[in-house]
BARO-748895 format. One line per 5 residues: number of its first residue (from 1); their letters; for each residue z, y, x of C-alpha. Coordinates in pm, whole numbers, plus 32768, in hexadecimal, padded with zeros to 4 digits. Layout:
NUM) a) Z Y X  ...
This chain:
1) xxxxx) 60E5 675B 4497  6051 68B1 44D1  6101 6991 4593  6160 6AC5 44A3  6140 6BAB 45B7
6) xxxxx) 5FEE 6BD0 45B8  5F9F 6C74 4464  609F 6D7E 44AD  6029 6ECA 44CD  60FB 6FDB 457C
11) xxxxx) 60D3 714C 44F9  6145 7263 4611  6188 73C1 4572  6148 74C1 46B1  625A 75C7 46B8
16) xxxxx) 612C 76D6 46A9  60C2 766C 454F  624A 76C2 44DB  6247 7806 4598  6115 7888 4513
21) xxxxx) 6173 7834 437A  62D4 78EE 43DC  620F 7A07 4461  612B 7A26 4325  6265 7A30 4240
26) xxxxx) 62E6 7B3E 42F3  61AF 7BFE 42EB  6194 7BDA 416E  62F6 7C5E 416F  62A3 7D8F 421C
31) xxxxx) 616B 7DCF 415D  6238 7DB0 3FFF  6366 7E5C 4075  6262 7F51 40EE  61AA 7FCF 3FBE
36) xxxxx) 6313 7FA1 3F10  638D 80E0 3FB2  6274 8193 3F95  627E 814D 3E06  63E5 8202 3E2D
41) xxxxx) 6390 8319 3F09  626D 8361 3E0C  6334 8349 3CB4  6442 8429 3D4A  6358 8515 3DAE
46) xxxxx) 6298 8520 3C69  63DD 853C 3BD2  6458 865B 3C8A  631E 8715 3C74  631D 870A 3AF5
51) xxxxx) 646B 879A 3AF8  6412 88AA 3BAF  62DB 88E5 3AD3  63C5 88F3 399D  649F 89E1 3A43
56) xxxxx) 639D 8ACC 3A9E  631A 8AC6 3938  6456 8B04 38BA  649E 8C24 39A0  6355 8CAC 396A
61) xxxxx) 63B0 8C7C 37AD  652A 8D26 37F3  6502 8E19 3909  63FC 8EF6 38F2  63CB 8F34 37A3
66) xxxxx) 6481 8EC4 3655  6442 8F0D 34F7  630C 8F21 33FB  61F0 8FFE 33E6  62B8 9106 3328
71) xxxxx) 63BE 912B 3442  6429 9096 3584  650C 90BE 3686  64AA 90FE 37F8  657D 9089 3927
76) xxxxx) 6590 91A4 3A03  6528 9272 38EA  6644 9389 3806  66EA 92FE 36FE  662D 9394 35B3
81) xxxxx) 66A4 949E 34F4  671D 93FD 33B6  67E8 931E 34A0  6898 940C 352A  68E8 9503 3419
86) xxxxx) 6973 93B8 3381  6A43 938D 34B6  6AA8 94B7 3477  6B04 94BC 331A  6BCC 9396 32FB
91) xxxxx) 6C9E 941D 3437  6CE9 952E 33BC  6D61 94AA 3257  6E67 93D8 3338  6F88 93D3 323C
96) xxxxx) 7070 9394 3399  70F0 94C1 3436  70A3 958A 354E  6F41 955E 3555  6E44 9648 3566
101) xxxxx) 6D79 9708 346F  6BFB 9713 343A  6BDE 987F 34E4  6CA5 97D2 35F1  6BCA 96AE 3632
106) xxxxx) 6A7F 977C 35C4  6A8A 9846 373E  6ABB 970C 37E7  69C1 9619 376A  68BC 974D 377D
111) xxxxx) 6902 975C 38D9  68F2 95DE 38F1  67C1 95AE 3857  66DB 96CB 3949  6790 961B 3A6B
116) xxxxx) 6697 955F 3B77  66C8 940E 3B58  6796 9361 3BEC  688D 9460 3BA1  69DF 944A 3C38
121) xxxxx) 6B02 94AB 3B52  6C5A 94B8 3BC3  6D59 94DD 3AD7  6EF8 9526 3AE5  6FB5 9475 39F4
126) xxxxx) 6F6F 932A 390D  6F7D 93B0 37AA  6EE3 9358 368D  6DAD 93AF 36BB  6D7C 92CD 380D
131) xxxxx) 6C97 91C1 3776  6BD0 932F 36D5  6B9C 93BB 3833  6B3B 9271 38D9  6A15 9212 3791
136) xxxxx) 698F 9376 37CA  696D 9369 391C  68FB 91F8 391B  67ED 9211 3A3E  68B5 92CB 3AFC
141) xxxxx) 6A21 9291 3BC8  6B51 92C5 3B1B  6CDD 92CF 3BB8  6E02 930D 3B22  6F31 937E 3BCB
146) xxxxx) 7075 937F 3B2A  71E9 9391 3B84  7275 9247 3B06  7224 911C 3BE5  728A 901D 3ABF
151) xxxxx) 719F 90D3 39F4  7071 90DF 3A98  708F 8F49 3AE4  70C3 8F13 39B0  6F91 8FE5 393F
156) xxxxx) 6EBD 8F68 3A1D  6EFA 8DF1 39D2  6EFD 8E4E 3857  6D88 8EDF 38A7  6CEA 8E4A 39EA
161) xxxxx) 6BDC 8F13 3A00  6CE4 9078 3A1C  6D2E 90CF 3B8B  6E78 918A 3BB9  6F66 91CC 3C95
166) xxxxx) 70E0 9247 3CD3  7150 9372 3D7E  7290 93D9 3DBB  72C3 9564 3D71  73AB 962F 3E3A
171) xxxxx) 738F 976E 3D72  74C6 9801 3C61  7428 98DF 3B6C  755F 9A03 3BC5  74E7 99F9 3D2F
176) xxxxx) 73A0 9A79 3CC7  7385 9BCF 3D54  744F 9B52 3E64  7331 9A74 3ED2  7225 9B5F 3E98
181) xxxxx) 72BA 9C44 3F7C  72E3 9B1B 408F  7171 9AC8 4064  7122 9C44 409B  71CB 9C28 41C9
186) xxxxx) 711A 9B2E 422B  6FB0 9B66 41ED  6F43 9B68 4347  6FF6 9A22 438F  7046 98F8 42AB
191) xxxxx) 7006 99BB 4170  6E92 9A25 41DA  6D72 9A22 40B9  6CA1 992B 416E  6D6F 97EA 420C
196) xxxxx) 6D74 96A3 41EB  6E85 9662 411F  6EE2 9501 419C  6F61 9589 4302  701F 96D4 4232
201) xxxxx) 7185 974B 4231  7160 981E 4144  7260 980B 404C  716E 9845 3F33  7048 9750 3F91
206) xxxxx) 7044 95EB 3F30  702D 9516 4078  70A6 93B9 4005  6F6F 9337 3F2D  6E7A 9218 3FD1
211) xxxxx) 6DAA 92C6 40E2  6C63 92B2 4021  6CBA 937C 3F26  6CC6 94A8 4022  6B12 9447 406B
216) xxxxx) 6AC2 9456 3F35  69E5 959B 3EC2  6AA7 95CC 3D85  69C2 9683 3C75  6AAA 969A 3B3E
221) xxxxx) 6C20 9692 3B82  6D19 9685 3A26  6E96 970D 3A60  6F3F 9666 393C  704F 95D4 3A08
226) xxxxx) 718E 95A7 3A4A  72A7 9639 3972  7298 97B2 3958  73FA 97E5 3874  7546 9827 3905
231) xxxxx) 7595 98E2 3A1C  75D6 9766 3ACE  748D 971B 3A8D  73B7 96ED 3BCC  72AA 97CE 3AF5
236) xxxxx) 713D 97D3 3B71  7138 98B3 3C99  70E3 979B 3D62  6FAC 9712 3CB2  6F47 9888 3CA2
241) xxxxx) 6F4A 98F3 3E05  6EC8 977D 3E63  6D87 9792 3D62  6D51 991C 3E04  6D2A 9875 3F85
246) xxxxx) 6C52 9733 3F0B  6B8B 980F 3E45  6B62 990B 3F9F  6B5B 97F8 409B  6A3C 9748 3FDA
251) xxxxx) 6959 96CF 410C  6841 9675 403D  67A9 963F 3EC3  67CC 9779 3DED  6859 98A4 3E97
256) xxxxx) 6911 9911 3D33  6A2C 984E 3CD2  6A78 987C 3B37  6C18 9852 3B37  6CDD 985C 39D8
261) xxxxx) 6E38 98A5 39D1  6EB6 984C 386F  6FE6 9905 37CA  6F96 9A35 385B  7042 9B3A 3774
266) xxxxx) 7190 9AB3 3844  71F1 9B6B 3999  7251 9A49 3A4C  70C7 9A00 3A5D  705F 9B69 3A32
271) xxxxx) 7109 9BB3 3B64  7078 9AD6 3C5E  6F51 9AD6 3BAF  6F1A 9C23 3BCB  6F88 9C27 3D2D
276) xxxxx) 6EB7 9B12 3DA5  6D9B 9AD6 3CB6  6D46 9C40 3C88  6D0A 9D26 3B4B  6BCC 9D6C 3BC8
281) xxxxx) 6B5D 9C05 3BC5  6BE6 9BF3 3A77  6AB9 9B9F 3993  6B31 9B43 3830  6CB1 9B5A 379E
286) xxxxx) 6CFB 9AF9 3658  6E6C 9B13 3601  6ED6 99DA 36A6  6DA8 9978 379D  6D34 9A19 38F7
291) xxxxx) 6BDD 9A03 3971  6BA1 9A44 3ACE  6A75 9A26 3BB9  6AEB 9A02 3D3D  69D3 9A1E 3E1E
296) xxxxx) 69D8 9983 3FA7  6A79 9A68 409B  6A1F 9A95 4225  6B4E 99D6 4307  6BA5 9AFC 4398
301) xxxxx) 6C0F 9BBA 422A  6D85 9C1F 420A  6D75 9C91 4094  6D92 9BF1 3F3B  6D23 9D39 3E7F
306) xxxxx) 6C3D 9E41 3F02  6D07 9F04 3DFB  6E66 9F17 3E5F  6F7E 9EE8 3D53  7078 9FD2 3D8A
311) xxxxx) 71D4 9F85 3D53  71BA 9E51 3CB9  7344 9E49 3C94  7396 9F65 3BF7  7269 9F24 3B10
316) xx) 72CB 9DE1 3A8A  7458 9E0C 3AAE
C-alpha cells in the first residue's frame, strides 16, 4: 500500500503576489478614471467656446450694422430721415386727443436729431407721444416724469424699456403770482438760479425725484406736464423753474440747454415761463410751443433774466 502522501504537492500563494495584482487594479482605475475627466473637462470646454463664437457672430450680424446694400441702420448712428418724418407723420395723425401736431413735434425732433449722442432728454408728463420721444431719441437717455404714481407703473411695465417716475406737485395754478413773488424773494437763498435742487426749499423747485436725476447734464428738456386747466390745477410752474436751474447748474456736457414749454399761448405757463426761462432765451414760438435755449450760469449768479420783467402782476392780471 503506498502511502498517498507522497504524491501530494502543496501550492503556497505569498501575500505579496495578492498585494501587488490589488495594486495594479487600482492603478488601471486611476489611469481610466483619469483620461475620463479629462474627456469632460475638454467637451465642456469645446462646448462653451463654440457658444461664445456664435454669440460673437451674432452680435457682430445684429449690432453694428443691419440692413442691405441700399440702406442700413447704424448702432450709435441717427435714425434716417425717412424714419423719422414717418415717426412723425403717423403721430401726428393720432385720431386720440390731446396730442400734438406736426409743427409741434417738427421743433423737437430737429433739436433731437443735431443733439450729441448720447443725448439726454428729460421730459414732464407721459402723453401720447412718450413711445415718439423715446424712438427719436433712441441712442440717447430718456425720463419721463409725471404726476400719477399708478400711471407711470403702469406705463412702465406696459413698455419696459420707458423710465419714469412720480412726483408729487405742490403748486395751485391761482397761487401763481403768489409764488413768483416768493421765489423773487428768495433769489439769493433757496430760490437762487444755480442750486442743486435736491437739498432746495424752494417752493417752486422739484426736490423729491431720485438723486441722479439732479447729475445728469440735461440737453433737451420737454414741459408737457402736468395738468395746466383749472385754477386747482397744480399747473407747470414747477417743471418750469426746475428745467431753468438744471439747465443753469449743468456741470458738464453742453453748456446750452434747449427747454420746450408746450401750451404756451396760456398764462399759467407764460407767466413762469417768462419769469424764469426768459424772453430773451426764447428762440422759436409757434402758437402753442416755446423754444428756449438756457445756457450754464456762474454759482455765484442771482438772476433768471438779464432783462428784468416788470410787473409781472399787473401784466398778466
Amino acid at each position: 500500500m503506498k502511502n498517498s502522501n507522497s504524491n501530494t504537492k502543496l501550492i503556497l500563494l505569498h501575500p505579496y503576489i495578492q498585494k501587488q495584482g490589488s495594486s495594479n487594479r487600482l492603478w488601471l482605475l486611476a489611469f481610466v478614471s483619469f483620461f475620463t475627466i479629462a474627456f469632460l473637462l475638454t467637451l465642456i470646454y469645446t462646448r462653451e467656446s463654440i457658444s461664445g463664437k456664435t454669440a460673437a457672430v451674432s452680435t457682430s450680424v445684429t449690432g453694428p450694422a443691419v440692413g442691405t446694400s441700399s440702406g442700413s441702420v447704424i448702432v450709435g448712428q441717427p435714425l434716417p430721415t425717412t424714419v423719422i418724418n414717418t415717426l412723425l407723420h403717423y403721430a401726428s395723425k393720432n385720431n386720440e386727443s390731446y396730442h400734438m401736431a406736426y409743427s409741434e413735434l417738427k421743433p423737437i425732433s430737429d433739436v433731437l436729431r443735431k443733439c450729441s449722442s448720447p443725448c439726454n432728454f428729460l421730459v414732464f408728463g407721459l402723453t401720447q407721444e412718450t413711445l415718439l420721444w423715446k424712438s427719436l431719441n433712441h441712442n440717447g437717455r430718456t425720463v419721463f416724469i409725471d404726476e400719477n404714481r399708478y400711471y407711470a407703473a403702469y406705463y412702465e411695465e406696459l413698455h419696459p424699456e420707458i423710465e419714469a417716475f412720480d412726483v408729487q406737485y405742490t403748486t395751485k395754478i391761482s397761487e401763481t403770482r403768489e409764488l413768483i413773488a416768493s421765489a423773487r424773494e428768495q433769489i439769493r437763498n433757496e430760490c437762487r438760479p444755480v442750486q442743486n435742487l435736491l437739498f432746495s426749499e424752494c417752493k417752486l423747485g422739484i426736490n423729491d425725484l431720485p438723486n441722479h436725476v439732479y447729475d445728469v447734464d440735461w440737453d433737451v428738456i420737454l414741459i408737457d406736464g402736468p395738468r395746466g386747466d383749472g385754477p386747482d390745477g397744480p399747473g407747470r410752474m414747477q417743471p418750469i423753474f426746475t428745467s431753468g436751474v438744471l439747465a443753469r447748474s449743468k456741470k458738464g456736457g453742453n453748456p446750452k440747454t434747449h427747454i420746450f414749454v408746450h401750451d404756451y399761448y396760456r398764462d399759467e405757463e407764460k407767466m413762469p415761463g417768462d419769469e424764469f426761462l426768459c424772453k430773451e432765451n426764447m428762440v422759436e414760438y409757434n402758437d402753442t410751443l416755446a423754444h428756449f435755449v438756457v445756457e450754464r450760469t456762474e454759482e455765484n449768479s442771482f438772476e433768471y433774466c438779464r432783462k428784468k420783467n416788470i410787473n409781472t402782476s399787473a401784466k398778466y392780471s
